[in-house]
LOGULUM-54949 format. One record per residue (C-alpha): residue number from 1; residue in one letter; x, y, z. Coordinates in steps of 0.5 Angstrom, whole numbers. Example, Ala and Ser with C-alpha at 12.3 -4.5 7.8 and 13.67 -1.06 7.14 Angstrom:
// LOGULUM-54949
<atom><i>1</i><aa>A</aa><px>25</px><py>-9</py><pz>16</pz></atom>
<atom><i>2</i><aa>S</aa><px>27</px><py>-2</py><pz>14</pz></atom>
//
This chain:
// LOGULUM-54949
<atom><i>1</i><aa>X</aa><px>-26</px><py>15</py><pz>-103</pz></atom>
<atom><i>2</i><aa>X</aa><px>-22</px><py>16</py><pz>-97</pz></atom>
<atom><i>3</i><aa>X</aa><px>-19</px><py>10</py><pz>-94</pz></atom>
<atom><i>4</i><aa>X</aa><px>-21</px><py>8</py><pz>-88</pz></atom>
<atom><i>5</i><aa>X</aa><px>-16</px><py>8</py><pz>-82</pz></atom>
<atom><i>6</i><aa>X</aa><px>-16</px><py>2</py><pz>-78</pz></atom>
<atom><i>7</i><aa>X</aa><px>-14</px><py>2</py><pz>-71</pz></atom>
<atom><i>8</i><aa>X</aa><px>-12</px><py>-3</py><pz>-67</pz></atom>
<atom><i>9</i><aa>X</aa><px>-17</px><py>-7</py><pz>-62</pz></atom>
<atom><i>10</i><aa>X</aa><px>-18</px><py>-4</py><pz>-55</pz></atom>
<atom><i>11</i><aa>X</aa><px>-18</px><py>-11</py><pz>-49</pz></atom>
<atom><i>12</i><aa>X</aa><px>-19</px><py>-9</py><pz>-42</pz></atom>
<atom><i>13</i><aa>X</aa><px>-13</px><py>-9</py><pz>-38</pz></atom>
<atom><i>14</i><aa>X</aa><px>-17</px><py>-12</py><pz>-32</pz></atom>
<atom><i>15</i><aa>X</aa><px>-20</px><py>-17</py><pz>-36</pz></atom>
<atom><i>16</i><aa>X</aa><px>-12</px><py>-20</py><pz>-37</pz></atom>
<atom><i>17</i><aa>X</aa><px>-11</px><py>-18</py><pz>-30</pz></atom>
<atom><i>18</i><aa>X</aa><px>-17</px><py>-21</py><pz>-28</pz></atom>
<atom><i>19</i><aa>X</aa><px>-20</px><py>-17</py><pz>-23</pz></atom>
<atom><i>20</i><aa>X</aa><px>-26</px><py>-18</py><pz>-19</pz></atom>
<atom><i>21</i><aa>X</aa><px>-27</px><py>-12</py><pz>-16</pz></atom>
<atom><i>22</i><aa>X</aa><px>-24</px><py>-5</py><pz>-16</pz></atom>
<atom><i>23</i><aa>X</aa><px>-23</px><py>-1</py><pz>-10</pz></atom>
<atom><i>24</i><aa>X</aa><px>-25</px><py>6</py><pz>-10</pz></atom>
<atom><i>25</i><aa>X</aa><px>-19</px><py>8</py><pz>-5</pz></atom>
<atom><i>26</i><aa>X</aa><px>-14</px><py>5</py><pz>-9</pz></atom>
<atom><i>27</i><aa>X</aa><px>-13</px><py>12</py><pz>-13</pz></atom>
<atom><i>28</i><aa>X</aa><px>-7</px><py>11</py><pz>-17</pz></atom>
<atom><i>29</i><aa>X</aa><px>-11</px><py>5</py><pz>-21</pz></atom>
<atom><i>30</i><aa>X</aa><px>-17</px><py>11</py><pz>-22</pz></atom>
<atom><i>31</i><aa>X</aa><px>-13</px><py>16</py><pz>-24</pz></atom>
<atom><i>32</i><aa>X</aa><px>-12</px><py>11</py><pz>-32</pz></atom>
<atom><i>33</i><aa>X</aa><px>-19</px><py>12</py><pz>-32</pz></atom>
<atom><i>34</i><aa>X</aa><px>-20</px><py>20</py><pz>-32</pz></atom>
<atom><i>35</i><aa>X</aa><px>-18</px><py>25</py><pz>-37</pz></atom>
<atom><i>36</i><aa>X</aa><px>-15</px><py>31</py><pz>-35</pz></atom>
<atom><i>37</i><aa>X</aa><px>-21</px><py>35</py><pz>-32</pz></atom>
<atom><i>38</i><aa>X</aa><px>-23</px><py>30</py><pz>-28</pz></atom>
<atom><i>39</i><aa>X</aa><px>-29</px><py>27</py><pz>-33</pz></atom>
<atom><i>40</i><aa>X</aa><px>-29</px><py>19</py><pz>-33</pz></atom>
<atom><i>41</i><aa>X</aa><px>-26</px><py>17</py><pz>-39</pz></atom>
<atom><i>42</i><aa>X</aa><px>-31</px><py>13</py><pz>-44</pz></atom>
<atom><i>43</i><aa>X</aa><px>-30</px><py>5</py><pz>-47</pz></atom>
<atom><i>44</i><aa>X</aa><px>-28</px><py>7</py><pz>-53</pz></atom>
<atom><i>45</i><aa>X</aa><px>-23</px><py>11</py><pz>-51</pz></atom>
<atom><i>46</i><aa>X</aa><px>-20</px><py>7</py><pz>-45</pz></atom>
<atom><i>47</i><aa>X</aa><px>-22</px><py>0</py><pz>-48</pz></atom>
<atom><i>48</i><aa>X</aa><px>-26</px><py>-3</py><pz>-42</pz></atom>
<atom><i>49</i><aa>X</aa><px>-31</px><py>-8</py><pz>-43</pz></atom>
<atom><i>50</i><aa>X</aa><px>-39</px><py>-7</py><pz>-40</pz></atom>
<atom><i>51</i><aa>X</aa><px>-38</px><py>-9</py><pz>-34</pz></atom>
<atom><i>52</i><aa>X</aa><px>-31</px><py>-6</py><pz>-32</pz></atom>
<atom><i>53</i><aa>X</aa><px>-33</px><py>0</py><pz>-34</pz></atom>
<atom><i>54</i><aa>X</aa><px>-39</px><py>1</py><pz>-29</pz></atom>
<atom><i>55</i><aa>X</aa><px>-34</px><py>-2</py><pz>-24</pz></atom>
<atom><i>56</i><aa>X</aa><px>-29</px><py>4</py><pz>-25</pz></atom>
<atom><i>57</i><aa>X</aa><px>-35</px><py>9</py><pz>-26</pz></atom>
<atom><i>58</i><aa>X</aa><px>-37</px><py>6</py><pz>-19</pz></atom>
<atom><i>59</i><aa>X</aa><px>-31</px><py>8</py><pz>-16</pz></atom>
<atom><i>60</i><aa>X</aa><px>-29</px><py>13</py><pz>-18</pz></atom>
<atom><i>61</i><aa>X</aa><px>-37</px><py>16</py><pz>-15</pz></atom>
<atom><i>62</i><aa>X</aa><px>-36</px><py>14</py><pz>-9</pz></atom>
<atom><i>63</i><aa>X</aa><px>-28</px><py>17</py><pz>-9</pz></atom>
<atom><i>64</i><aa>X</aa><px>-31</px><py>24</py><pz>-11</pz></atom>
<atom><i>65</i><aa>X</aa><px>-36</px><py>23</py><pz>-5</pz></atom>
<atom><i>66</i><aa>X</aa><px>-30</px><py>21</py><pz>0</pz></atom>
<atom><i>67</i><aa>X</aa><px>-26</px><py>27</py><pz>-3</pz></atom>
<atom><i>68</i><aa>X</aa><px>-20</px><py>23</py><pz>-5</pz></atom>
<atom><i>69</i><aa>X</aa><px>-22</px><py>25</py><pz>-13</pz></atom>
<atom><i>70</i><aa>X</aa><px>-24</px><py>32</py><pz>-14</pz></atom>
<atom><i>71</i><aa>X</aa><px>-31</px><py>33</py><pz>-18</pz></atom>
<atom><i>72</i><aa>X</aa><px>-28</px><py>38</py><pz>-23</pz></atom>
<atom><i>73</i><aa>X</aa><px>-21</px><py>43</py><pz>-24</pz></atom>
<atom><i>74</i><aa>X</aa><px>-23</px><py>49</py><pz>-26</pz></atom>
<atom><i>75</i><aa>X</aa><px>-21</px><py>53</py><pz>-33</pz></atom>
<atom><i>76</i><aa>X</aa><px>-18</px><py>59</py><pz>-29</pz></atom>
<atom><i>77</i><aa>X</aa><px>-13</px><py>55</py><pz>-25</pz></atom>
<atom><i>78</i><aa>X</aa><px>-8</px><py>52</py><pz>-30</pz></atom>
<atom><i>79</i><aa>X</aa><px>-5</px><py>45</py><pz>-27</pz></atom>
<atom><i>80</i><aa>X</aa><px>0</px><py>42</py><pz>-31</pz></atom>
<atom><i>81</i><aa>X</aa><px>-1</px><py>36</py><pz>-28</pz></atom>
<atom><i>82</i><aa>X</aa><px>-7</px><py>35</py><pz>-25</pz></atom>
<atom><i>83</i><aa>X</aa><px>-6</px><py>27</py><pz>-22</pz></atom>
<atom><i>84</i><aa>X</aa><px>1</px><py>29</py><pz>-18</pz></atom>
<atom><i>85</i><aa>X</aa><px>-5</px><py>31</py><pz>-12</pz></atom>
<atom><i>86</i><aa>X</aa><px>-7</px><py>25</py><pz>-12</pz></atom>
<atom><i>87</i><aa>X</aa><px>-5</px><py>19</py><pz>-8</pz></atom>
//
């Protein structure tokens, strides 16, 4: 039987920190949180507990409907860095 890989456990940077609210116009902590294309990346992969991670979900909404993040890039358009756009 292959062995399992195990992988070090995932805290939440804002727990550490210790922050209460996450702004949605402050875009350069967002950007940590969206994957290349502008999707919002999951827990598992960002290692936000619950409740941050719905913060950050939150933010980044109200960025997309105040135009400082974009909803999506499209595939024809080849960005290199699509976060250098950003703020």
């Amino acid at each position: 039987m292959a062995e399992r890989r195990k992988y070090k456990k995932r805290y939440c940077k804002y727990c550490e920190a210790k922050v209460e609210f996450i702004d949605y116009k402050d875009t350069a902590s967002l950007k940590f949180s969206l994957s290349e294309r502008y999707k919002i990346m999951p827990r598992r992969l960002t290692g936000n507990c619950k409740r941050h991670q719905e913060m950050i979900a939150a933010a980044i909404k109200r960025a997309r409907a105040a135009a400082l993040v974009p909803y999506t890039v499209t595939r024809k358009v080849v960005v290199t860095n699509p976060f250098e756009n950003i703020k």
